[in-house]
C-alpha positions in Angstrom: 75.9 67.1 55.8 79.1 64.8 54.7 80.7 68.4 54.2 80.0 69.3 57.5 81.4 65.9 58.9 84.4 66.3 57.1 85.2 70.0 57.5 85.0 69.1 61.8 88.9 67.6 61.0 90.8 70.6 60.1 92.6 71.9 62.6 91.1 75.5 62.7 86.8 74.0 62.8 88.1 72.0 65.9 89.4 75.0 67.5 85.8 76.7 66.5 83.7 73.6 67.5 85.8 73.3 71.3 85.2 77.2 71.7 81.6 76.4 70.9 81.2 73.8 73.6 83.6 74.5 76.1 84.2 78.0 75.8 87.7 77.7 75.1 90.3 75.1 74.7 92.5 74.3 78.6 96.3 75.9 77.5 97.6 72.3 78.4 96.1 69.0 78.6 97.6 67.5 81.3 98.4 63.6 80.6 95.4 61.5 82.4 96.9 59.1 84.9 95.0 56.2 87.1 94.7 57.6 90.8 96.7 55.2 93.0 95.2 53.6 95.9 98.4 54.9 97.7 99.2 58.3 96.4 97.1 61.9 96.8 96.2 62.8 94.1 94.1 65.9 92.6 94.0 68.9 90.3 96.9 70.5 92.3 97.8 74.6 92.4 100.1 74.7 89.2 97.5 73.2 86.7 94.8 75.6 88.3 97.9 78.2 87.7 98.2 77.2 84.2 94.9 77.5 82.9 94.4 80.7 84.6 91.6 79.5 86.8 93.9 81.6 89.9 96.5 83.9 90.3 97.1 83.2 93.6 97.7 80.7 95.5 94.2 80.6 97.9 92.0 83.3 99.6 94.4 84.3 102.1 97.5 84.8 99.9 98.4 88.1 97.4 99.0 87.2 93.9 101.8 86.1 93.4 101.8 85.3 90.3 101.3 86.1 86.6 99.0 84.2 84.3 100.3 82.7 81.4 100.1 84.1 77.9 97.8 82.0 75.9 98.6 80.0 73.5 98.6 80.4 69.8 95.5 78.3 69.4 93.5 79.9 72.2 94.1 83.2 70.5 93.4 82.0 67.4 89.8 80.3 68.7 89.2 83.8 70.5 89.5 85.6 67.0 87.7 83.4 64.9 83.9 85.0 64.0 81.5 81.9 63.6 78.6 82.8 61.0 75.1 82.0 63.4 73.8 80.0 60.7 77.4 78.0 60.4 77.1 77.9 64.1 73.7 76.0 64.4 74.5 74.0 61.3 77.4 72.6 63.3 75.8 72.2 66.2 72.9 69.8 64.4 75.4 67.8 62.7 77.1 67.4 66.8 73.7 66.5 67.9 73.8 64.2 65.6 77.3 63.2 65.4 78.5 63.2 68.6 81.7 61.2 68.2 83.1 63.8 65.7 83.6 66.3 69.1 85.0 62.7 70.7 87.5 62.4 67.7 88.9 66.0 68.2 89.6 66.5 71.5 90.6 62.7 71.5 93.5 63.9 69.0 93.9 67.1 70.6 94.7 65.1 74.4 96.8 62.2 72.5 98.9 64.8 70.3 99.3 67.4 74.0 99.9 64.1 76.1 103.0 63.3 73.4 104.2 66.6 74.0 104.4 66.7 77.6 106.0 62.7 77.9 109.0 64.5 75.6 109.1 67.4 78.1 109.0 65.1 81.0 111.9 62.8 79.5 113.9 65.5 78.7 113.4 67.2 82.2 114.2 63.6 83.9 117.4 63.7 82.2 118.5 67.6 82.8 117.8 65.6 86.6 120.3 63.2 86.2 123.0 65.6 85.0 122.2 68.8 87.0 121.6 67.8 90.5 123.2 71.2 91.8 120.3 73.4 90.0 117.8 70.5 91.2 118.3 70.9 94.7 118.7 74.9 94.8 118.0 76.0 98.6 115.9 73.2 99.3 116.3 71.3 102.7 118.6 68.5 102.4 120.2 65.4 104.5 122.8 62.0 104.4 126.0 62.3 102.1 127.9 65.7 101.2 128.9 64.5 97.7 125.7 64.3 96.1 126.3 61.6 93.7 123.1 59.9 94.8 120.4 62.5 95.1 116.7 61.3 96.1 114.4 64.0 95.8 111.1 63.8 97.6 108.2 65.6 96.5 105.7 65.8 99.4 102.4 67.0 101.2 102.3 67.4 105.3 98.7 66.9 105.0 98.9 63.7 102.8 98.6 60.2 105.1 100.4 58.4 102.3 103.3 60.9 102.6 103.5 60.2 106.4 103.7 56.5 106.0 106.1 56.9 102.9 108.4 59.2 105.7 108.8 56.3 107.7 110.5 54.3 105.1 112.7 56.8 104.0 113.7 57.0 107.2 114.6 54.0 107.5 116.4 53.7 104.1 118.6 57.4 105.0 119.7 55.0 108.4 121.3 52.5 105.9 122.1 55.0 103.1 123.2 58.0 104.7 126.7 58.3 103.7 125.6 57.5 100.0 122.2 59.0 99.8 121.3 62.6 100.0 117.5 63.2 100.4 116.3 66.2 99.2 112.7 67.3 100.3 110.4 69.3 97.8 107.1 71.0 98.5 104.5 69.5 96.5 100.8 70.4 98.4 97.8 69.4 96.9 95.7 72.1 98.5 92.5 71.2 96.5 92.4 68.0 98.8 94.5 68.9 101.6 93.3 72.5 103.0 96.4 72.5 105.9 99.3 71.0 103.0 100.0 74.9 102.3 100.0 76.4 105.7 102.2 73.2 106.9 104.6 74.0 104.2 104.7 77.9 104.8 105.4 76.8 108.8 108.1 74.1 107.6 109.6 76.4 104.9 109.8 79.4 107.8 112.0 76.6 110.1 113.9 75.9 107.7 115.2 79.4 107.5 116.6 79.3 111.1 117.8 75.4 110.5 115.0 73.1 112.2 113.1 72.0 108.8 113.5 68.2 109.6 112.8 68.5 113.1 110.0 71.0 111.8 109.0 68.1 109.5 109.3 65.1 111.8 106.4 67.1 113.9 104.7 67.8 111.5 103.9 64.5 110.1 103.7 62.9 113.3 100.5 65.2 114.2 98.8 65.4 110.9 95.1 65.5 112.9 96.5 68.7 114.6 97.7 70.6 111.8 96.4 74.0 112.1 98.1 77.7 113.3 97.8 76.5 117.2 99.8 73.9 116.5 102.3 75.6 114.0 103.0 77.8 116.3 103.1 75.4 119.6 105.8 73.3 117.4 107.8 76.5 116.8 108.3 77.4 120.4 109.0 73.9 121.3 111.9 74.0 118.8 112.8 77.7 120.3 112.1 79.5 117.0 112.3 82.9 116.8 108.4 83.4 116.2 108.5 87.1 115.1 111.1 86.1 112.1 109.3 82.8 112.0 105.9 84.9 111.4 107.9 87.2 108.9 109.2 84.3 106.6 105.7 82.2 106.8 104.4 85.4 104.8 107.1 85.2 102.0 107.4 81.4 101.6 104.6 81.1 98.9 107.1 81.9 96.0 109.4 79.5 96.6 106.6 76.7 97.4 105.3 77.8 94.1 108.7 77.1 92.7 109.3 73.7 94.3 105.6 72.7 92.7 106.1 74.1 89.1 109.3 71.7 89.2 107.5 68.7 90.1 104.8 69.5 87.4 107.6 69.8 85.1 109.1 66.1 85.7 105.8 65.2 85.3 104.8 64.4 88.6 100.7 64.8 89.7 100.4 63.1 92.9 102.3 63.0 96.4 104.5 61.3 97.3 106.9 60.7 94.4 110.6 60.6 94.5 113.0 60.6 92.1 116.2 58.8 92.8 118.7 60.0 90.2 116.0 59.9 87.4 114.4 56.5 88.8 111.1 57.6 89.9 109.3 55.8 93.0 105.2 56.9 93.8 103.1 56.4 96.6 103.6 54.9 100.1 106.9 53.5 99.2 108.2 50.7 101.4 111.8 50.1 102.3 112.2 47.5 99.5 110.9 50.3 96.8 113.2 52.2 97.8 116.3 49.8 97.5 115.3 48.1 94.2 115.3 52.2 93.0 118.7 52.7 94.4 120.1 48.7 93.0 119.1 50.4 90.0 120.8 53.7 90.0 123.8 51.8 91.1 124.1 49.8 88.2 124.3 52.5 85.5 
């Protein structure tokens, strides 16, 4: 039995053992963070994405998109052949033992979790340095030189986003000619079942130039959010509403885009912004937003 114990810590029995009990092991383990009392937070599109629980983006979408290749171990787990009576002999000794599965995927989460802080670090930086590729055709507002970038990853459906607008209002008033704000689509739709329509209907504006009035309305009338009202906000703005309609059906790429960035910097609730790597969650208040920029200013 003290064989069995000890054989549960090499690497290729802890692949066996998760296969037994969870029928494979997730491709990523994403890092576990305290949900804030004022941030929205949930198992968002791109980590459903990139365990290949979806290919598309909901029911009323085409696949857009490929699932990932699996990982090494996940191919290696699918391949191994368990002998039955190995099989039942390690699932006595779990019965028994429960804290040896504990101690795996314990290690497995601390040793992924490592991983992902290095990627996040790394992509913070490449922030920093490469504001151009950071901001690609996303809507943007305040100073032309773009020394001072704040990025804002948000969710039309999300009341915390709506209160965080109002302060970043306020702050582009002071900080416009130093600032530019950058907006990213970031819609938790597990949680939020209008964030994805919202952002198809401000990404379509945007393509005829009315994204922030778009987005003003939108986050003024979150308990109206729905295609009566995307489309009442699109006249009122004088949209053409046949290209309007057109681009609503194509935005889902780029929103896909706009998400798999956020996920990359590490980011798993809305709203976050990122001021020239200094990085600002939930319902931020003017003063959050200064003390960010004080900082920024000082490197």
């Amino acid at each position: 039995m003290n064989y069995l114990l000890n054989l549960c810590r090499f690497p290729i029995l802890s692949i066996v053992l998760s296969s037994l009990f969870l029928g494979a092991l997730p491709v990523r383990a994403d890092r576990t963070t305290p949900t804030l009392p004022n941030r929205s937070s949930a198992q968002p599109l791109a980590e459903k994405i990139a365990t290949n629980q979806i290919t598309s983006i909901d029911s009323d979408s085409i696949d857009i998109l490929t699932p990932q290749t699996p990982t090494s171990e996940v191919l290696l787990a699918q391949s191994v052949k368990v002998n039955p009576q190995l099989e039942k002999q390690i699932l006595e000794v779990l019965r028994r033992h429960p804290e040896v599965m504990f101690e795996v995927l314990q290690k497995y989460a601390i040793e992924q979790q490592a991983k992902e802080q290095k990627a996040q670090a790394e992509a913070i930086k490449q922030v920093r340095t490469n504001t151009k590729a950071l901001i690609g055709d996303a809507p943007v507002m305040g100073s032309s030189d773009r020394k001072i970038v704040m990025v804002g990853f948000s969710d039309f459906q999300c009341p915390f986003c709506a209160t965080a607008d109002k302060s970043v209002k306020q702050f582009m008033a002071k900080h416009k000619d130093k600032v530019t704000l950058v907006y990213k689509h970031f819609p938790l739709t597990q949680i939020h079942p209008e964030a994805l329509p919202a952002a198809r209907a401000a990404w379509a504006a945007n393509k005829q130039g009315k994204f922030w009035e778009y987005h003003d309305a939108l986050f003024a009338n979150q308990a109206k959010l729905s295609e009566t009202f995307y489309l009442e906000t699109a006249t009122g703005l004088k949209l053409d509403l046949n290209k309007f309609n057109a681009d609503r059906k194509i935005a889902d790429d780029f929103i896909v885009q706009d998400f798999k960035l956020g996920r990359k910097l590490g980011i798993d609730g809305t709203p976050t912004f990122i001021i020239n790597g200094e990085v600002v969650t939930g319902a931020a208040s003017l003063a959050d937003l200064e003390n960010a920029l004080a900082k920024v200013t000082k490197k």
